[in-house]
C-alpha positions, 0 to 999 in steps of 0.5 A: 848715124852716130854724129846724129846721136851725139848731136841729139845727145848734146842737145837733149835737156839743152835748157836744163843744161845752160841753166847747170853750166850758168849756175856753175859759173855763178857759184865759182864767181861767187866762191871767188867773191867770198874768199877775197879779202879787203884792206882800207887806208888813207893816202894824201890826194896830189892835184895839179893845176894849170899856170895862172890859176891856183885852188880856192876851195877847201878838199880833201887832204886825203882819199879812202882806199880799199884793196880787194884782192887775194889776202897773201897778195894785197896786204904786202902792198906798200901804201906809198905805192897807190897814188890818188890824184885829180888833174885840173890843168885841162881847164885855163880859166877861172871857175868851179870844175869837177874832176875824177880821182884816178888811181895808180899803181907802183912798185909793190902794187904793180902785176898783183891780180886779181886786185880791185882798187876803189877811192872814195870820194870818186870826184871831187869839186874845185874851185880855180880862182887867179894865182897871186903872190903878196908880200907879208909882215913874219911875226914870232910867236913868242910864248912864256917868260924867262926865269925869274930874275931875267927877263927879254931885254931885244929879239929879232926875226930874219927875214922880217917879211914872206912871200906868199902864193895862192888863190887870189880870194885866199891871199889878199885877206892875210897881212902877216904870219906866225911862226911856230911857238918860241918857248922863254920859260925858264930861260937864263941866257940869249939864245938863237934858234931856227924855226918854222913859219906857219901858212893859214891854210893848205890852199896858201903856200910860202915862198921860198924856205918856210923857215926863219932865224930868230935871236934873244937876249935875256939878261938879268934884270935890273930894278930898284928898291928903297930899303927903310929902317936902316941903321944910323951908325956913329963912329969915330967920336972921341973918347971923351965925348958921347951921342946924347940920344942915339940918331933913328934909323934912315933909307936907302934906295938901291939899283941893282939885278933881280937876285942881287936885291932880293938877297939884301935885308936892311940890316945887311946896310946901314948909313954913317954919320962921322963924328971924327971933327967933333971936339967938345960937347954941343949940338951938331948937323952933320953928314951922312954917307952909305956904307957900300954894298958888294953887287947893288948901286946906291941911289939915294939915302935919306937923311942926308944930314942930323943934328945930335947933341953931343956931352962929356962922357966922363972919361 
């Protein structure tokens, strides 16, 4: 008799009940949902290929993660510790398949709960074309010019050739590739230095070390310039004797570096025209020869000879 009650009890109002006890779990789901916190970033998106055969579209470098979960449990989450991965190997030909970006859990990810992991984008499109491999010409990249004064006299690259590899419509338009930039500007002395070898694009890798040794030899730089308005100088005439007319002044044309010619002025040089065999009054043609000039080589100078008149001083 009173297992009848408590029967008719319990099913009493029964709808009115399951409608209650189904509310009540919509409310603790959704007070559940309410308090969860959300956390978003970015981490590199790892494809495998199978042998033989190599991407040829472009995709995404990286996939957008978003972590919901309790706030004290998601956000001490290491980015490092959720992977994002697409696995092609299944396919062994050529041609354009899509496939699912699956997730995985590490470390400081793992045996945290409740935790909903999403990835955008969810699939993604890959092309697979033939892996090739080619043979390409390494250029530097050399930019600026060295101080003034200097300039690039030989530069070097080893190795002077690459090993690329990748999909075959990929590969075989490249003939040569760069290095990263090599700086001259402002340089006063030969120098060596290793730097890193550029790859056109994602889809294409470098064989072996991405890296080569490039070598310079600056020096000074060597010109030529021709000097006008030097002084004609007499010197040693006796005594007793004297120019008529003073010689005009003459050229010279100097070899020497940069800033070792800048530094001369044509009164800083001067020609000399040597009077010491001349005994008495007449006219003369004689030679003249360029004093010497500390840090430059004398080219030419011109002229070589002049006629002067020479009379009694006098004395």
């Amino acid at each position: 008799m009173r297992g009848r009650r408590l029967t008719r009890i319990l099913l009493a109002d029964l709808p009115v009940k399951v409608i209650c006890l189904a509310a009540a779990v919509i409310l603790l789901l959704f007070h559940r949902v309410t308090t969860l916190s959300e956390r978003f970033f970015s981490v590199p998106l790892q494809v495998g290929t199978p042998a033989g055969l190599a991407v040829a579209s472009a995709f995404p470098k990286t996939v957008r993660i978003t972590l919901r979960g309790a706030g004290d449990a998601i956000f001490p989450i290491l980015e490092e510790d959720v992977e994002a991965s697409v696995s092609l190997e299944s396919h062994k030909t050529a041609g354009a398949y899509r496939a699912e970006v699956k997730v995985d859990r590490k470390g400081t990810a793992q045996g945290v709960e409740p935790l909903e992991i999403r990835v955008e984008p969810q699939s993604i499109t890959f092309t697979l074309e033939p892996l090739t491999e080619k043979r390409v010409v390494l250029s530097p990249d050399v930019r600026g010019t060295p101080a003034y004064g200097y300039e690039l006299v030989q530069s070097g690259i080893s190795p002077q050739n690459v090993i690329i590899r990748g999909a075959k419509s990929r590969v075989q338009p490249i003939t040569s590739l760069a290095t990263e930039q090599i700086d001259l500007t402002g340089r006063t002395s030969s120098f060596a230095v290793r730097v890193k070898v550029l790859a056109p694009n994602a889809l294409v890798k470098i064989g072996g070390d991405a890296a080569a040794d490039f070598h310079a030899t600056i020096q000074e730089s060597v010109v030529q310039h021709q000097f006008e308005g030097v002084a004609l100088v007499p010197f040693d005439l006796s005594a007793h004797l004297a120019l008529k007319s003073a010689p005009g002044p003459g050229r010279l044309k100097v070899q020497g570096t940069q800033l070792a010619v800048d530094a001369l002025r044509p009164e800083d040089m001067k020609l000399l025209l040597e009077l010491g065999t001349v005994r008495r009054a007449g006219t003369y043609t004689l030679p003249t020869r360029p004093d010497s000039i500390p840090g430059v080589m004398i080219l030419d100078w011109d002229p070589k000879e002049v006629a002067v008149s020479v009379v009694a001083s006098g004395k």
